[in-house]
ROTORMAR-737097 format. One record per residue (C-alpha): residue number from 1; x, y negated, z; residue in three letters. Coordinates in nm, 4 decimals, decimal comma. Each point is the difference from the previous one (the first is absolute). Layout:
BEGIN
+------+----------+----------+----------+------+
: resi :        x :        y :        z : resn :
+------+----------+----------+----------+------+
:  NUM :        X :        Y :        Z :  ALA :
...
+------+----------+----------+----------+------+
// end
This chain:
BEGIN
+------+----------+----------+----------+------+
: resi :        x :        y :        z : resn :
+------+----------+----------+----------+------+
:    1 :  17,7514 :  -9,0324 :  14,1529 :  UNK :
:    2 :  -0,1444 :  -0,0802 :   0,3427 :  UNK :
:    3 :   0,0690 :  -0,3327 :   0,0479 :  UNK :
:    4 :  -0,1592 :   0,0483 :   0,3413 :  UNK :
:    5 :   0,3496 :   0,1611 :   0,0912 :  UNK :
:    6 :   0,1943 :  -0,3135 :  -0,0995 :  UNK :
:    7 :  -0,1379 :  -0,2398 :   0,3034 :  UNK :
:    8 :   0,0525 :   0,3235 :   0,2084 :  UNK :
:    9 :   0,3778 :   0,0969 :  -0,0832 :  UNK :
:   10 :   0,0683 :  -0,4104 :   0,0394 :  UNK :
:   11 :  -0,1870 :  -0,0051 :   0,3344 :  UNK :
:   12 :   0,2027 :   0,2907 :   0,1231 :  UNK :
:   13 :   0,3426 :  -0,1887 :  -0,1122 :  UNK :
:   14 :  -0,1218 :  -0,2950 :   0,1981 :  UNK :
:   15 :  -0,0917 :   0,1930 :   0,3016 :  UNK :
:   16 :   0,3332 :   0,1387 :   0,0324 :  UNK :
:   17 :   0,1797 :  -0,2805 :  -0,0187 :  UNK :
:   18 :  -0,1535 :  -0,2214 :   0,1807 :  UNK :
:   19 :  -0,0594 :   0,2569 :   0,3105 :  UNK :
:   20 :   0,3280 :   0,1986 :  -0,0958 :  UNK :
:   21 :   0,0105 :   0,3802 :  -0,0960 :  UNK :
:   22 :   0,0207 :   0,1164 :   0,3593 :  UNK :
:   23 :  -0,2554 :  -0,1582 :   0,1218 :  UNK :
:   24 :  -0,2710 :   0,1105 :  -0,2617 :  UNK :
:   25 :   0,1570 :   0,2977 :  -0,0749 :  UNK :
:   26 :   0,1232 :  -0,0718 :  -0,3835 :  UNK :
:   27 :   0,3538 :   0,1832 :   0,0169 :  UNK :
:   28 :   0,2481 :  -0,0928 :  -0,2528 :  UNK :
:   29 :  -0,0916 :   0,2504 :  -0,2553 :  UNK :
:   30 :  -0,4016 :  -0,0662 :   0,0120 :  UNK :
:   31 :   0,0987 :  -0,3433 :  -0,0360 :  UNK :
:   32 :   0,1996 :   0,0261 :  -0,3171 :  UNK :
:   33 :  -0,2898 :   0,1955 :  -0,1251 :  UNK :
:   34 :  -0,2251 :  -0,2648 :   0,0670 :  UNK :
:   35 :   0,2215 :  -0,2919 :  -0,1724 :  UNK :
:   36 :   0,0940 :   0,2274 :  -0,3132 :  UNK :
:   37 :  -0,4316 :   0,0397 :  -0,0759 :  UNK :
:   38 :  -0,0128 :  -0,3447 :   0,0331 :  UNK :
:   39 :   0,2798 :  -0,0841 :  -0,1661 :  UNK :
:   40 :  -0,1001 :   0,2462 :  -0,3006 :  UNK :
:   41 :  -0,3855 :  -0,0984 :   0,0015 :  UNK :
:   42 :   0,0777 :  -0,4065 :   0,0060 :  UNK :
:   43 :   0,3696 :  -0,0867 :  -0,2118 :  UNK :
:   44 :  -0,0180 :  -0,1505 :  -0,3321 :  UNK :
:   45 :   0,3000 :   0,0031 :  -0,2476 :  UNK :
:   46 :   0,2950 :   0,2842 :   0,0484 :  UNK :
:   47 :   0,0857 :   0,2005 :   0,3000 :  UNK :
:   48 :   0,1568 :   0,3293 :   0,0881 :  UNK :
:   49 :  -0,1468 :   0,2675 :   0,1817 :  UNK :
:   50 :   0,1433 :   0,3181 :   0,1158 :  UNK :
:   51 :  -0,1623 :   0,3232 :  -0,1832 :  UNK :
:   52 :   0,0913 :   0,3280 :   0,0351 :  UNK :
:   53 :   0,3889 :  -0,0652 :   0,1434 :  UNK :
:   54 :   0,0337 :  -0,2759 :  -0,3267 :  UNK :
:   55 :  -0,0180 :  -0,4046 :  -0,0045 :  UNK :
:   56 :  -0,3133 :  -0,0802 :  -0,2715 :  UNK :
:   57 :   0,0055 :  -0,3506 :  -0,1458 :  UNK :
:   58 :  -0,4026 :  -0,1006 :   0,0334 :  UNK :
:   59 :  -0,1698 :  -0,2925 :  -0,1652 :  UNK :
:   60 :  -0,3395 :  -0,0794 :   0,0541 :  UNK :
:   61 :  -0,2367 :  -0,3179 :  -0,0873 :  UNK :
:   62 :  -0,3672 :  -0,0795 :   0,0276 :  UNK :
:   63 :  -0,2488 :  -0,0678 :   0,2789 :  UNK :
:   64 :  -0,0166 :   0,3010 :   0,2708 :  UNK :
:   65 :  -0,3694 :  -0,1254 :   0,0563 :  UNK :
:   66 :  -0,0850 :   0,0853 :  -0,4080 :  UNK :
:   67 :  -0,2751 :   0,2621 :  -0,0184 :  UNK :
:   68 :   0,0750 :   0,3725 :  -0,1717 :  UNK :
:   69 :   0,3160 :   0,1886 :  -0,0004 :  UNK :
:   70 :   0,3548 :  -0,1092 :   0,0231 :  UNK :
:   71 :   0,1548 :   0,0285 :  -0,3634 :  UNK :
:   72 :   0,3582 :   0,1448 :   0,0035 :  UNK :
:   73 :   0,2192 :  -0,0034 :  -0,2846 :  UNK :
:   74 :   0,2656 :   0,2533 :  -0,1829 :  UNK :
:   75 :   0,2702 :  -0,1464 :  -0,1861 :  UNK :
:   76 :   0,1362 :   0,1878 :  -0,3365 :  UNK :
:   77 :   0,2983 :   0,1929 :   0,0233 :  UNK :
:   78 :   0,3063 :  -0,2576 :  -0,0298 :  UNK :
:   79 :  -0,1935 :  -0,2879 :   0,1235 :  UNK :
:   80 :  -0,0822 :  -0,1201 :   0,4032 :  UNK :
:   81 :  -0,2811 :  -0,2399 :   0,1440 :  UNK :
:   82 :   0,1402 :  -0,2708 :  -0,1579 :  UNK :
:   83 :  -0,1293 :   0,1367 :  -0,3590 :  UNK :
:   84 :  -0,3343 :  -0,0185 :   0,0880 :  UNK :
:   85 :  -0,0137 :  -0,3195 :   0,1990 :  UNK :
:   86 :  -0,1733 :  -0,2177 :  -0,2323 :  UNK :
:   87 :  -0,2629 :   0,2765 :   0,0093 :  UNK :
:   88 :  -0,0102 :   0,0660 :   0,3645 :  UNK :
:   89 :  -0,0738 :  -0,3743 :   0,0229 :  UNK :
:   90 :  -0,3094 :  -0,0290 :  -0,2463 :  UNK :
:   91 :  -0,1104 :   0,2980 :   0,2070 :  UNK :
:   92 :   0,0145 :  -0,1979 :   0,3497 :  UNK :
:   93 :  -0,2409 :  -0,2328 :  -0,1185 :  UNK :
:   94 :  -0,2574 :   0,2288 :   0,0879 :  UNK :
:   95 :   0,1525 :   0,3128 :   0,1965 :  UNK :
:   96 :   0,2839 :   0,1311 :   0,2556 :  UNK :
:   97 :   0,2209 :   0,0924 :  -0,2346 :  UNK :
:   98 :   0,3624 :   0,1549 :   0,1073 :  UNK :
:   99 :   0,2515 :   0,1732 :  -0,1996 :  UNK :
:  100 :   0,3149 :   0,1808 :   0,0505 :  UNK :
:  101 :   0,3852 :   0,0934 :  -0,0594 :  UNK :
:  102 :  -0,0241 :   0,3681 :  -0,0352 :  UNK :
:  103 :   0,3695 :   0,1784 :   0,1838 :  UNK :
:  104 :   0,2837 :  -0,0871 :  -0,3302 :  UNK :
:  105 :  -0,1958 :  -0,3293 :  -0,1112 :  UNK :
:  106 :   0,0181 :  -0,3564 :   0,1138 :  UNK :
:  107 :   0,1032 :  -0,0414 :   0,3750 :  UNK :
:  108 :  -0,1358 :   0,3208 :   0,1291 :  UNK :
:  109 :   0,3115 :   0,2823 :   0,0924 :  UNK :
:  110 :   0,0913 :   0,2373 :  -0,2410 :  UNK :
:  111 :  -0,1566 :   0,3590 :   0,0449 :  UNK :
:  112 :   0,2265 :   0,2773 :   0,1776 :  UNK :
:  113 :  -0,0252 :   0,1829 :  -0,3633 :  UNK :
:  114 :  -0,2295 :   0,1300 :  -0,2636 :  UNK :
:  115 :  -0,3662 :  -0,0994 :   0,0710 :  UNK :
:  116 :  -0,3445 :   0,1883 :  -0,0881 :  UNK :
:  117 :  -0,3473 :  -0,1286 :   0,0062 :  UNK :
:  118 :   0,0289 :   0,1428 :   0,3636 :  UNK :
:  119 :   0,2665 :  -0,2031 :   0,0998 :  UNK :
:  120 :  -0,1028 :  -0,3415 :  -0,1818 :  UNK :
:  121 :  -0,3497 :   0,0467 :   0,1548 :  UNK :
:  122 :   0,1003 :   0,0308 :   0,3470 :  UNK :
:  123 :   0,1907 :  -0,3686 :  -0,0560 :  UNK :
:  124 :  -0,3569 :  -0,0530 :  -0,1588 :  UNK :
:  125 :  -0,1881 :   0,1530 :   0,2667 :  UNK :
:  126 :   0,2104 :  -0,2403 :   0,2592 :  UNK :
:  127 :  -0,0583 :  -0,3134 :  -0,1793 :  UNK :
:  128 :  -0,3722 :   0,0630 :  -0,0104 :  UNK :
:  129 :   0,0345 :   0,0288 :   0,3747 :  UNK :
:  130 :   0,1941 :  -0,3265 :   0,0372 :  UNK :
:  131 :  -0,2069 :  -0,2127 :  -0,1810 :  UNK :
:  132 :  -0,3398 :   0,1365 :   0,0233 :  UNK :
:  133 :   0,0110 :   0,1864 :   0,3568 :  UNK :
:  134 :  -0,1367 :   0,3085 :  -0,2069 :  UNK :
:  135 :  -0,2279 :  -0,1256 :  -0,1809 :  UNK :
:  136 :  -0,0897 :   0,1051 :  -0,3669 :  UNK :
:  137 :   0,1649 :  -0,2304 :  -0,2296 :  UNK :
:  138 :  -0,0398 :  -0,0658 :  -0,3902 :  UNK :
:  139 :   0,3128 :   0,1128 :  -0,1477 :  UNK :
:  140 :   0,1119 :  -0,1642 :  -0,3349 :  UNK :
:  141 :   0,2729 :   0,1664 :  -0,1978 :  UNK :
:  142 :   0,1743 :  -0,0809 :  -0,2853 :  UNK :
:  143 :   0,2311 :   0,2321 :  -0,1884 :  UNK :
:  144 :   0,2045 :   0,2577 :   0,2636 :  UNK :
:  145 :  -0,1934 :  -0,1507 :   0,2262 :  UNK :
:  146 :  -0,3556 :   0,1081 :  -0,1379 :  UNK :
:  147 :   0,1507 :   0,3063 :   0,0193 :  UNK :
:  148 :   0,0537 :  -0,0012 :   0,3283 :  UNK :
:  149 :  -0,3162 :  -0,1800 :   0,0806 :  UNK :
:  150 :  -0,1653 :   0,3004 :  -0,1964 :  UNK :
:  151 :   0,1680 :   0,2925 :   0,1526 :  UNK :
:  152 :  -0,0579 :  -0,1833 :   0,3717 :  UNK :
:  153 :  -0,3509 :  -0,0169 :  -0,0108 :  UNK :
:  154 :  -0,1572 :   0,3599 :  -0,0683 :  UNK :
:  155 :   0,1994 :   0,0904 :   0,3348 :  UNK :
:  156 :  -0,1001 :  -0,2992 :   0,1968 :  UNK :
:  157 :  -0,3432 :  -0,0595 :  -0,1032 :  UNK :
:  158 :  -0,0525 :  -0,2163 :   0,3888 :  UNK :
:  159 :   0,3222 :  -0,2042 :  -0,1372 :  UNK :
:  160 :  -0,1873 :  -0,1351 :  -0,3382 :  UNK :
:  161 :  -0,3056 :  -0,1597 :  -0,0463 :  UNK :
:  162 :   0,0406 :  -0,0602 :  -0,3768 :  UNK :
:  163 :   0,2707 :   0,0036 :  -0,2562 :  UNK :
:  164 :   0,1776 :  -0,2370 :  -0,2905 :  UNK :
:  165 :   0,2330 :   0,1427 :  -0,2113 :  UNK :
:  166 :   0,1841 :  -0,2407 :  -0,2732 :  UNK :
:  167 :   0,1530 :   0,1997 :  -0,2264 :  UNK :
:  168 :   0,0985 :   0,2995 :   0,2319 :  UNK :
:  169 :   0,2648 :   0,2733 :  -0,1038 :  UNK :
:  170 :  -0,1998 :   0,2684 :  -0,1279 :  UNK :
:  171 :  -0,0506 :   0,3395 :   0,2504 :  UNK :
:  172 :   0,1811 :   0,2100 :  -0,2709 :  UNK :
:  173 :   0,3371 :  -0,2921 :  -0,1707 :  UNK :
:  174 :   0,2468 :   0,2406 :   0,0752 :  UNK :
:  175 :  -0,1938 :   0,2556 :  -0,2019 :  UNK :
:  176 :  -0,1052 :  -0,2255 :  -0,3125 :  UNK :
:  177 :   0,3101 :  -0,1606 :  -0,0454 :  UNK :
:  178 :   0,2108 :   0,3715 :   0,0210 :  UNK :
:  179 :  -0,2777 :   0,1376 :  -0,2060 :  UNK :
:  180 :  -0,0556 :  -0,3349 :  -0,2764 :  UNK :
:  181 :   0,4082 :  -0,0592 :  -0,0688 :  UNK :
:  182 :   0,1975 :   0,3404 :  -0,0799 :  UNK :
:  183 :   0,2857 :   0,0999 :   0,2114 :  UNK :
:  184 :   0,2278 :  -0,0100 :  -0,2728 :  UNK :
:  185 :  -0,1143 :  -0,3464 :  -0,1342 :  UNK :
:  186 :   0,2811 :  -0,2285 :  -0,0731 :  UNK :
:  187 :   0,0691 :  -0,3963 :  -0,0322 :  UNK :
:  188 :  -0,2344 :  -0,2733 :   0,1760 :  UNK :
:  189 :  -0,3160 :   0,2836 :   0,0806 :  UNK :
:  190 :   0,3016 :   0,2489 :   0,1694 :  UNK :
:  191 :   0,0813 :  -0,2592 :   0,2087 :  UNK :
:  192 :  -0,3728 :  -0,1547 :   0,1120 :  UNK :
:  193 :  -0,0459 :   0,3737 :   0,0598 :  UNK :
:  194 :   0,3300 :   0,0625 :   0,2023 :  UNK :
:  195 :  -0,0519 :  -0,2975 :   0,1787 :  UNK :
:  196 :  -0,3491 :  -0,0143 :   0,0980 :  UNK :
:  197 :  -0,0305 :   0,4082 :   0,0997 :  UNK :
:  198 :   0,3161 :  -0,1287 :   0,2527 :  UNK :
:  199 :  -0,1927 :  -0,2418 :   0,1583 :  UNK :
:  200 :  -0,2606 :   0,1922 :   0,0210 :  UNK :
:  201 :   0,2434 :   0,2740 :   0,2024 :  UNK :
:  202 :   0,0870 :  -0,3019 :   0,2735 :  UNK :
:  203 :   0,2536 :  -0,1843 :  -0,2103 :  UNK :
:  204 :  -0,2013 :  -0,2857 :   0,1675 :  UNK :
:  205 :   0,0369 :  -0,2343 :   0,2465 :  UNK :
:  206 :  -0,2038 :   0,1363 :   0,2167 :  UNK :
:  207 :   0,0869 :   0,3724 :  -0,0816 :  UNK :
:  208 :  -0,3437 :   0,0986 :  -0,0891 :  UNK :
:  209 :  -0,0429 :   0,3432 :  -0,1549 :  UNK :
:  210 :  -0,3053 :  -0,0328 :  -0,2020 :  UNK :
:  211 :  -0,1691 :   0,3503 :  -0,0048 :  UNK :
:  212 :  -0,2550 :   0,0546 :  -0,2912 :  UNK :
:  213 :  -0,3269 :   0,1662 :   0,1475 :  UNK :
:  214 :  -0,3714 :  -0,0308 :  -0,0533 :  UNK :
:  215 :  -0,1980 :  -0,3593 :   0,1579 :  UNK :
:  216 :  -0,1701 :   0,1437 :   0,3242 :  UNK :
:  217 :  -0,3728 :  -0,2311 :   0,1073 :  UNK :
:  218 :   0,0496 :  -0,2122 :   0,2328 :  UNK :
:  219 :  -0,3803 :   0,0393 :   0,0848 :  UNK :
:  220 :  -0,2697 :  -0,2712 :  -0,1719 :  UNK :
:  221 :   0,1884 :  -0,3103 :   0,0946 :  UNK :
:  222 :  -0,0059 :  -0,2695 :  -0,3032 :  UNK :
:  223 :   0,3127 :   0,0130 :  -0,2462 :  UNK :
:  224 :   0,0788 :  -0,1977 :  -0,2724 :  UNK :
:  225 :   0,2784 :   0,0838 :  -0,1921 :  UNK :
:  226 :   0,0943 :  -0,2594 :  -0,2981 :  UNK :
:  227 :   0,2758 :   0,0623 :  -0,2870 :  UNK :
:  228 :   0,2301 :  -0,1957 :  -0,1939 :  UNK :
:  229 :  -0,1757 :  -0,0526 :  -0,3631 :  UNK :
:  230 :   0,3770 :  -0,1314 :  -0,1317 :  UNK :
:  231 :   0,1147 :   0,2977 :  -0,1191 :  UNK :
:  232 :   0,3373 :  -0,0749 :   0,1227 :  UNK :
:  233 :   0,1396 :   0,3475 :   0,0143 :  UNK :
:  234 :  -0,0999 :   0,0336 :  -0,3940 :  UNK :
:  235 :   0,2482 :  -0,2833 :  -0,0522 :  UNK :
:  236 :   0,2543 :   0,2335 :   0,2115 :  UNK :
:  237 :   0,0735 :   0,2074 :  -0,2676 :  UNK :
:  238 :  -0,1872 :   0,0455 :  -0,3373 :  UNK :
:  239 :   0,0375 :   0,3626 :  -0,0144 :  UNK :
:  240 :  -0,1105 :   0,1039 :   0,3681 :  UNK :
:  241 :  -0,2023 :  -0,3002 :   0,0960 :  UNK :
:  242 :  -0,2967 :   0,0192 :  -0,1548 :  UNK :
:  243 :  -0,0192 :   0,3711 :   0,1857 :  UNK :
:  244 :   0,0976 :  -0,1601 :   0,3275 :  UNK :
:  245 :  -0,2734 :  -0,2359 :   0,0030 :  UNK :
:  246 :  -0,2786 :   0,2404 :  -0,0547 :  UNK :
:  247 :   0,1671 :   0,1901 :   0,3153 :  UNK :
:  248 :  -0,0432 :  -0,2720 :   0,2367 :  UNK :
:  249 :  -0,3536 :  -0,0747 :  -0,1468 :  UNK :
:  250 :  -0,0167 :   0,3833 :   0,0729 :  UNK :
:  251 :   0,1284 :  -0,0500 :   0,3996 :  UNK :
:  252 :  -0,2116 :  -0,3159 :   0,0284 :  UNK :
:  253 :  -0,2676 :   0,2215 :  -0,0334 :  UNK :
:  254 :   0,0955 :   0,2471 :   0,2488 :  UNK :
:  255 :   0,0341 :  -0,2579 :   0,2370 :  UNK :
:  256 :  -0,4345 :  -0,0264 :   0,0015 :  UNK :
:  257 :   0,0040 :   0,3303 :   0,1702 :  UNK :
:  258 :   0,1036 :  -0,1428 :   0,3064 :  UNK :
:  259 :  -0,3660 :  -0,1199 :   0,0260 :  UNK :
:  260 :  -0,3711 :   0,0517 :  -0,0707 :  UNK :
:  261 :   0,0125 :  -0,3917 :  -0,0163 :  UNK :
:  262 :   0,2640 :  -0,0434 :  -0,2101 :  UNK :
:  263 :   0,0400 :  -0,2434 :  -0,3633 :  UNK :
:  264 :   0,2905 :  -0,0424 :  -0,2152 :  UNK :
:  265 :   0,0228 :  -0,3460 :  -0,2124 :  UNK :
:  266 :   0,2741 :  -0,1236 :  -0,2222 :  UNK :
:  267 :   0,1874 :  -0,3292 :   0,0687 :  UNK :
:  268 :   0,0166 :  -0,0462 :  -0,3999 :  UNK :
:  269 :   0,2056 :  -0,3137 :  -0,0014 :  UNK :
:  270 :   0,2431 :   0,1816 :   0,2439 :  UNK :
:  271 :   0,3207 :   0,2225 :   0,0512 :  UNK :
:  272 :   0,0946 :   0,1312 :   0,2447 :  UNK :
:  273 :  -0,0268 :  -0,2857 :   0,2888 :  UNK :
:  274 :  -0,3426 :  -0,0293 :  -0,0441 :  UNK :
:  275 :  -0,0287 :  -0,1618 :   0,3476 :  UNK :
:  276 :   0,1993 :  -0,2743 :  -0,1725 :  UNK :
:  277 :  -0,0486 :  -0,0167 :  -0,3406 :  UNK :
:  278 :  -0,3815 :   0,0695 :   0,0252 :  UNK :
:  279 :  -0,0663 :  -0,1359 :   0,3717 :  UNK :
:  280 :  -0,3829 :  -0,0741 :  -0,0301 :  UNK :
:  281 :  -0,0248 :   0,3547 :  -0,1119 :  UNK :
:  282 :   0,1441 :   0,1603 :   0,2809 :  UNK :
:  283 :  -0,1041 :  -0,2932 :   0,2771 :  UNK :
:  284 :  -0,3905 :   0,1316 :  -0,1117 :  UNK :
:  285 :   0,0897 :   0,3920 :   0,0860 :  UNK :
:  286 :   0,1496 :  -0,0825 :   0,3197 :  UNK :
:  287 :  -0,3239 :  -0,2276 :   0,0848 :  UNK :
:  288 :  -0,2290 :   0,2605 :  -0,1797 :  UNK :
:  289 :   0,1669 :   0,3313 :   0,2420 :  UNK :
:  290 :   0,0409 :  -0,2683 :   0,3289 :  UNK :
:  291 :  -0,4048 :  -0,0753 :  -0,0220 :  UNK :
:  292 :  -0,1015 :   0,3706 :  -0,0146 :  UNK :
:  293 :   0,3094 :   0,1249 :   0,2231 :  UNK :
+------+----------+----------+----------+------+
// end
C-alpha cells in the first residue's frame, strides 16, 4: 500500500473541516470519498462498507505501517470471520491482515441470487479496494474459499501478489464426487453424494455454483498450497473414501498450476481446519508467500 496516501486522505479530511467544503472546494460527495479511504485504510476490528449495492461486514487487525502486502482472508463455506479469528490474530503480529463476510455469511447481506466466481469476485474485487486502495493483496483461502481465491487470481493478476490455499475445494469436486460415488448408490454414500453434488449446485449459503474447469496461472507469483494429511474423508465412508481422498490429493495438485512458484505440503497432523488444528503449519506459508509477495 502507499502509506504516503494515508497522511494525505487525513490532511484532506482536516482541511475541509476546519475551512468548510465551500470554501476549499471539498463538496459533499468528494468529502465522503475522502473519509471512507481513511476510514478503510486506518479501522481496526469490524466495520461495514458498501460494495457493489450490498453492506460487507469487514474485520481487519495489524499495524498499517507493517512492511509487504496486506493479507486478506477467505472463510470456508458455512463459516464467517469469526472462524478464522484466532488465526487472523497470530497473523497481525507481523502483517495487515483483514478478512471478510462474503454476501450469505456472517453480517454481510445476502446475495440477490445464485452467485459465480464472477459475482463473488466483484464483492472480492471491492473489498480489495476498501482495504488496500488497490493494492495487490495476499489472499489466503481455506476450503470454498481457496476456491475462490484460486479462480480470482488468474483474472486479476494486479489484485494478487501471492497465494495460500488451506485445503481448497478442488477445480474439478463436482466432477470427482459425480464420477467416484455411482448415481444409483444407496444408504450413507447416496446420501454424502446427494448432498454434497447439492451444495455444490448453490444449496449454500451463499448460493455459489461451483463450476468444474481447468486451474488457469495466475502468472509467477509465489503459491503454497498445503493439504490435510488426516484422511478425514476416508473415515466418511469405507467404501468411497479411500477414492475420495486420492481425488482431493489429485485437485491439490492442480491447484500448483496457478503458478511457476508454486509448492504443495501436507499438514499431516491435520483435517480439514488446518489453520486451526495445524496453525504453525499454515502461520509459516502465509509468512513464507507475504516475504516474496
Amino acid at each position: 500500500m502507499n502509506r504516503n496516501r494515508i497522511g494525505t486522505s487525513v490532511a484532506a479530511v482536516v482541511g475541509c473541516v476546519l475551512a468548510g467544503a465551500a470554501l476549499v472546494g471539498c463538496g459533499d460527495s468528494e468529502l465522503n470519498a475522502v473519509e471512507e479511504e481513511v476510514k478503510s485504510e486506518l479501522f481496526t476490528g469490524t466495520d461495514t462498507f458498501t460494495i457493489a449495492g450490498h453492506q460487507v461486514n469487514i474485520s481487519c487487525s495489524g499495524s498499517i505501517a507493517s512492511d509487504g502486502p496486506i493479507v486478506l482472508l477467505l472463510h470456508g463455506g458455512g463459516d464467517d470471520v469469526t472462524a478464522m479469528a484466532g488465526f487472523q490474530e497470530a497473523i497481525s503480529a507481523d502483517s495487515r491482515v483483514c478478512s471478510y463476510d462474503r454476501l450469505g455469511a456472517g453480517a454481510s447481506d445476502q446475495p440477490d441470487g445464485p452467485q459465480d466466481y464472477v459475482s463473488v469476485g466483484e464483492t472480492l474485487g471491492g473489498v480489495i479496494d476498501a482495504v488496500a486502495g488497490g493494492d495487490p493483496v495476499v489472499l489466503v483461502g481455506h476450503s470454498m474459499g481457496g476456491l475462490i481465491a484460486g479462480r480470482y487470481a488468474p483474472d486479476h493478476q494486479d489484485d494478487v501478489a501471492g497465494l495460500v490455499l488451506l485445503d481448497a475445494t478442488s477445480p474439478t469436486a463436482a466432477g470427482d464426487i459425480a464420477e467416484r460415488i455411482p448415481e444409483d448408490t444407496a444408504g450413507a454414500a447416496g446420501e454424502l453424494r446427494a448432498q454434497t453434488l447439492a451444495i455444490f449446485e448453490g444449496a449454500n449459503p451463499e448460493q455459489l455454483v461451483f463450476a468444474d474447469g481447468e486451474v488457469q496461472s495466475a502468472g509467477d507469483i509465489p503459491v503454497r498450497v498445503i493439504q490435510h494429511g488426516v484422511q478425514y474423508l476416508a473415515a466418511a465412508d469405507p467404501e468411497y473414501g479411500l477414492g475420495l481422498e486420492e481425488d482431493w490429493t489429485a485437485g491439490q495438485n492442480d491447484w500448483l498450476n496457478l503458478s511457476a512458484d508454486s509448492r504443495l505440503d501436507t499438514a499431516e497432523a491435520s483435517g480439514h481446519y488446518i489453520y486451526n488444528e495445524a496453525p504453525d503449519v499454515a502461520l509459516e506459508a502465509v509468512q513464507d508467500v507475504a516475504s516474496r509477495a
